[in-house]
C-alpha positions as CSV (number, residue, x, y, z in Angstrom):
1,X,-8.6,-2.7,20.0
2,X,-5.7,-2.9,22.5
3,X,-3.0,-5.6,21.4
4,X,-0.7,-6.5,24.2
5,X,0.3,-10.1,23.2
6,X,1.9,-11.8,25.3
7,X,1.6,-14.6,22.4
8,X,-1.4,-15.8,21.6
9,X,1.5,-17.7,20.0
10,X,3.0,-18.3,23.6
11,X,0.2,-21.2,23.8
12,X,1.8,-22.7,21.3
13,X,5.3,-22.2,21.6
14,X,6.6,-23.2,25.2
15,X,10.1,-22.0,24.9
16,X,9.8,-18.2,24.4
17,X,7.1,-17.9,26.8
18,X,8.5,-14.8,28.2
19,X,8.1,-13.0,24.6
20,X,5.5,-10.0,23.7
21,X,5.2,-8.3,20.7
22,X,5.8,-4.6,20.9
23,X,2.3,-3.7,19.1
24,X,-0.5,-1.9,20.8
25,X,-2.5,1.8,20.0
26,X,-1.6,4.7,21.0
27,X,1.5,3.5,23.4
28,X,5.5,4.5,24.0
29,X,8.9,3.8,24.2
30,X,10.7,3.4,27.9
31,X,13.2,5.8,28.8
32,X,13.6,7.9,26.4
33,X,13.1,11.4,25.5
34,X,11.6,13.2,23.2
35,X,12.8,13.6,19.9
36,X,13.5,16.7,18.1
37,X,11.1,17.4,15.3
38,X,11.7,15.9,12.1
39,X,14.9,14.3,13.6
40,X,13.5,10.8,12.2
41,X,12.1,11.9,8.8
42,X,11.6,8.4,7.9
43,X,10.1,7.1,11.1
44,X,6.0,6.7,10.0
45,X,3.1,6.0,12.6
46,X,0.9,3.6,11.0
47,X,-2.5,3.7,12.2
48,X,-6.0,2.0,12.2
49,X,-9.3,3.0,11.7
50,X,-11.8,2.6,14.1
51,X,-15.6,3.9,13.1
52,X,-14.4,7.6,11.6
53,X,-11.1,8.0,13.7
54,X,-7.4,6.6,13.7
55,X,-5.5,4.7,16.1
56,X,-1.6,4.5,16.5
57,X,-1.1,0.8,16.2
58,X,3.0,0.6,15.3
59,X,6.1,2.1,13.5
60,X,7.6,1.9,10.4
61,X,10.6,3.6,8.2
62,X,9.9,5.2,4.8
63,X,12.2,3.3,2.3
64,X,10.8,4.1,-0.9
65,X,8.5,6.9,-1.9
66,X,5.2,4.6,-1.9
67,X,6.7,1.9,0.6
68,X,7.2,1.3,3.8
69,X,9.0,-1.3,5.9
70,X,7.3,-2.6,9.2
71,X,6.8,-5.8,11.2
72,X,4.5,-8.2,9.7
73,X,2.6,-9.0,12.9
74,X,1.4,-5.3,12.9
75,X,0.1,-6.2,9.9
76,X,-1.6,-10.0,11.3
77,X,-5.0,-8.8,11.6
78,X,-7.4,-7.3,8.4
79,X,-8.0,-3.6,9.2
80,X,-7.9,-0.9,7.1
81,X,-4.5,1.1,7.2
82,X,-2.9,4.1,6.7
83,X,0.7,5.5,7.3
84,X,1.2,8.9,8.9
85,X,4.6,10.4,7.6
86,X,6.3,13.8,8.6
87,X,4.4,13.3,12.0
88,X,5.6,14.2,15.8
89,X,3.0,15.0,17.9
90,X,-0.1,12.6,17.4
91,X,-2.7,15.0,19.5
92,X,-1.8,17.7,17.1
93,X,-2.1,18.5,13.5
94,X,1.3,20.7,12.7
95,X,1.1,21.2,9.0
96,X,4.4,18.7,8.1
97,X,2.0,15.1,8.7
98,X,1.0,13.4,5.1
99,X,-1.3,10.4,5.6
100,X,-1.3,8.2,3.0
101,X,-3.7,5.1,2.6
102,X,-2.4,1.4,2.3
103,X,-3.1,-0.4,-0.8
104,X,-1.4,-4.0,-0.1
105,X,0.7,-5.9,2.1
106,X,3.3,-7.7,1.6
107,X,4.5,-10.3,4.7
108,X,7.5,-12.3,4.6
109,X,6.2,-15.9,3.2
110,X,7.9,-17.6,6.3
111,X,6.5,-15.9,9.1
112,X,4.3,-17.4,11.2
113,X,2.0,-15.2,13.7
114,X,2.0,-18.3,16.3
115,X,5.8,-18.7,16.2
116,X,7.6,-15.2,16.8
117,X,11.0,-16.5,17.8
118,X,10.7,-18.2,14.2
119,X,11.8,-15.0,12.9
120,X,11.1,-13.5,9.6
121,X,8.7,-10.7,11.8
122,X,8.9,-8.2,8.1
123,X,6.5,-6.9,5.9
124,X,6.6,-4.0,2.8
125,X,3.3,-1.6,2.9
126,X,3.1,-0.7,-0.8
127,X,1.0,2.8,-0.9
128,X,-1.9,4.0,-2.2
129,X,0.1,6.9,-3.3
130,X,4.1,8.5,-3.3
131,X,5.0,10.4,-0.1
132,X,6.5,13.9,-0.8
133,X,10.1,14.8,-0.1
134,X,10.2,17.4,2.8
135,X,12.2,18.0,5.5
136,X,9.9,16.2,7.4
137,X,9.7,13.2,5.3
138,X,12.7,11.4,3.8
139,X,13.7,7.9,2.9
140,X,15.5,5.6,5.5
141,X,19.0,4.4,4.3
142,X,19.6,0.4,4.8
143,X,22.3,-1.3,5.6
144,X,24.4,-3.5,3.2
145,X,23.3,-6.6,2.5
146,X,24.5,-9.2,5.7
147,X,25.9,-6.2,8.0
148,X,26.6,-7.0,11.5
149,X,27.2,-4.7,13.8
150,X,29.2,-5.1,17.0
151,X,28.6,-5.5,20.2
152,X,28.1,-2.2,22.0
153,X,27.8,-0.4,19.1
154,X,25.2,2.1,19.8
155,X,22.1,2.9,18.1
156,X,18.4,4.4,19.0
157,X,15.1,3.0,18.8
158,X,12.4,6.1,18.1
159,X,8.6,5.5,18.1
160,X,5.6,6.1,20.1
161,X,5.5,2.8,22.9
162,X,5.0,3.1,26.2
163,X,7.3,5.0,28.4
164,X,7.2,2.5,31.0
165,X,5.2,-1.2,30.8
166,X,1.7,-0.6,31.3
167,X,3.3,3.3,32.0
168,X,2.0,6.8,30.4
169,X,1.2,7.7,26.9
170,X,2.9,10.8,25.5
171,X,2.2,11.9,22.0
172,X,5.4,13.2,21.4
173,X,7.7,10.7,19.3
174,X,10.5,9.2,21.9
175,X,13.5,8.1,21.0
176,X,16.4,6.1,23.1
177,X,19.7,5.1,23.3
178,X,20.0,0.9,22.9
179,X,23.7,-0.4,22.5
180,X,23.5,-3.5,20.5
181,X,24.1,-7.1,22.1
182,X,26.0,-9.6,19.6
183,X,24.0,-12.7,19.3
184,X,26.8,-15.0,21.2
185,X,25.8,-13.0,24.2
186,X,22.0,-12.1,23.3
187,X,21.7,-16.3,22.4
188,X,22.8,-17.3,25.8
189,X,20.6,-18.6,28.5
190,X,21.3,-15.7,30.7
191,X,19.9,-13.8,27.8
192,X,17.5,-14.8,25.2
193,X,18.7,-18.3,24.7
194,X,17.7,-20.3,21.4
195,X,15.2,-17.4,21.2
196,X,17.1,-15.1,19.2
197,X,18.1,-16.2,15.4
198,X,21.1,-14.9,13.8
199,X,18.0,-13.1,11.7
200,X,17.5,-10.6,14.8
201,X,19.0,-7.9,16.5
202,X,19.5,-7.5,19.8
203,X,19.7,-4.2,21.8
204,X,19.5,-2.6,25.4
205,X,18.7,-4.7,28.1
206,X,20.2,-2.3,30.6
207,X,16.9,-2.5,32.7
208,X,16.4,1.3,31.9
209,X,16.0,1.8,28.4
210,X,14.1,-1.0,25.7
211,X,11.3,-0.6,23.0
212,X,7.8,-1.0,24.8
213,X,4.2,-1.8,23.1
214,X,3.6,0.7,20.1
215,X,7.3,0.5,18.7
216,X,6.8,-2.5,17.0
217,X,7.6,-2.1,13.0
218,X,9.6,1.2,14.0
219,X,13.1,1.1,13.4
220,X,16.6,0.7,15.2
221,X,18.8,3.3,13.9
222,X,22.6,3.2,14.0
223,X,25.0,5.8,12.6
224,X,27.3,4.1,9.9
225,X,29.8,6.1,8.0
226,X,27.9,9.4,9.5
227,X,24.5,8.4,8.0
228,X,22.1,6.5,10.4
229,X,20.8,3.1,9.1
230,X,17.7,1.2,10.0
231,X,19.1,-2.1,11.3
232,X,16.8,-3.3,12.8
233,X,12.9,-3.4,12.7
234,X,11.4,-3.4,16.3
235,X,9.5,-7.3,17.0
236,X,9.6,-8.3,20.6
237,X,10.9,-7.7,24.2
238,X,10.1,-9.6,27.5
239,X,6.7,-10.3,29.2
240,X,8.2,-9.8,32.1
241,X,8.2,-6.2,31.3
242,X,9.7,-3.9,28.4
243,X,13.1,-2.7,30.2
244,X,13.8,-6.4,32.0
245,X,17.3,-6.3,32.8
246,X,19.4,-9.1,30.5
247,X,16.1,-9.1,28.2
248,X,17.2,-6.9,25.3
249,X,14.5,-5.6,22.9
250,X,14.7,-7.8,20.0
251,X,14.8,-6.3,16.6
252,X,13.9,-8.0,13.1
253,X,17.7,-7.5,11.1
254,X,17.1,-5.8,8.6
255,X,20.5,-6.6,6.7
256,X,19.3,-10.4,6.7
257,X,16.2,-9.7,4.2
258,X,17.7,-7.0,2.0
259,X,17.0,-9.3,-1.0
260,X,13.4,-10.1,0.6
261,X,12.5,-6.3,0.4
262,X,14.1,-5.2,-3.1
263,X,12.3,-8.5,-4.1
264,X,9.2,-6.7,-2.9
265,X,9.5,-2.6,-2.8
């Protein structure tokens, strides 16, 4: 089932009416390239299934061997899911993917599917089973516990969202380059306004590049110290369209829960 929300939560929540999750199947990110194999070992494709096939429905990062960190509105709906680690190219099987079954789901206790700009968009899949070390799959650092990064500092969003709203659907996993935007600006009214919690993370909003539908759950990676982090778990961007200029994606912050997740990994 295709998932563009433009918030079933928007009829109840009048003030971030211009907000859309970033979840739908088999969708990319917008403009971006494509990745180089196994540059993202973490990054996981979590998938659906539908009759005897599976559908791309969001991202996620590989934090522990058997769990995985996504957004809990992937997550909203009772499906049966599986994670797809070590993967690049979704139309192709190249020998590196392990697919491993979810066994439970953990959401954040706060988060509330008719209230996005709430916050608290996080989840922990515990697996059926341990992922393999390879160079294809390895765990995601985090950041330290309340990290803040500055404004500008550059990071990338990967995943496999739309390469333009409503655009094409390329297999291959994208990444793209999305500078942050400190919360005084993102918080603005030029910006996001009361939107955006100190809980999120905002980045891009050049107009070119952004997360699209399909990168939500995926991460926001930013080199710290010479080791890329996941900062930020991708939740929602703009209605008006993924890349709208002044409308940054917005990212879950993953250094605001870091006590939520080892609470629940």
């Amino acid at each position: 089932m295709l998932r563009l929300l433009v918030l079933a939560a928007l009829v109840l929540c009048g003030h971030c009416s211009d907000v859309q999750y970033l979840e739908d199947d088999m969708t990319r990110v917008v403009g971006g390239s494509n990745a180089v194999k196994n540059a993202w070992p973490w990054q996981v494709t979590l998938q659906y299934q539908s009759g005897s096939s599976w559908g791309h429905t969001c991202g996620g990062s590989l934090i522990r061997a058997n769990r995985v960190l996504t957004a809990a509105h992937c997550v909203d709906v009772a499906r049966t899911f599986r994670v797809v680690l070590g993967d690049h190219n979704l139309s192709t099987n190249e020998g590196t993917e392990q697919a491993i079954s979810v066994s439970r789901i953990v959401r954040h206790a706060s988060w509330n599917t008719n209230n996005v700009a709430n916050g608290f968009d996080i989840a922990v899949l515990h697996l059926a089973s341990s992922a393999s070390t390879t160079t294809s799959v390895r765990l995601a650092t985090l950041p330290s516990d309340g990290a803040i990064l500055a404004h500008n500092y550059s990071c990338i969003v990967t995943g496999w969202g739309r390469t333009s709203t409503g655009g094409s659907l390329p297999s291959i996993l994208q990444q793209a380059p999305l500078p942050v935007v400190a919360h005084a600006t993102c918080s603005t009214s030029s910006y996001w306004g009361s939107t955006v919690k100190t809980s999120m993370v905002c980045a891009g909003g050049n107009g070119a590049q952004a997360a699209c539908n399909g990168d939500s759950g995926g991460p926001l990676n930013c080199s710290v110290g010479g080791v890329y982090q996941v900062h930020g778990v991708t939740s929602f961007g703009s209605s008006l369209g993924c890349n709208t200029y002044l409308k940054p994606s917005v990212f879950t912050r993953v250094s605001a829960y870091i006590s939520w997740i080892n609470a629940n990994v």
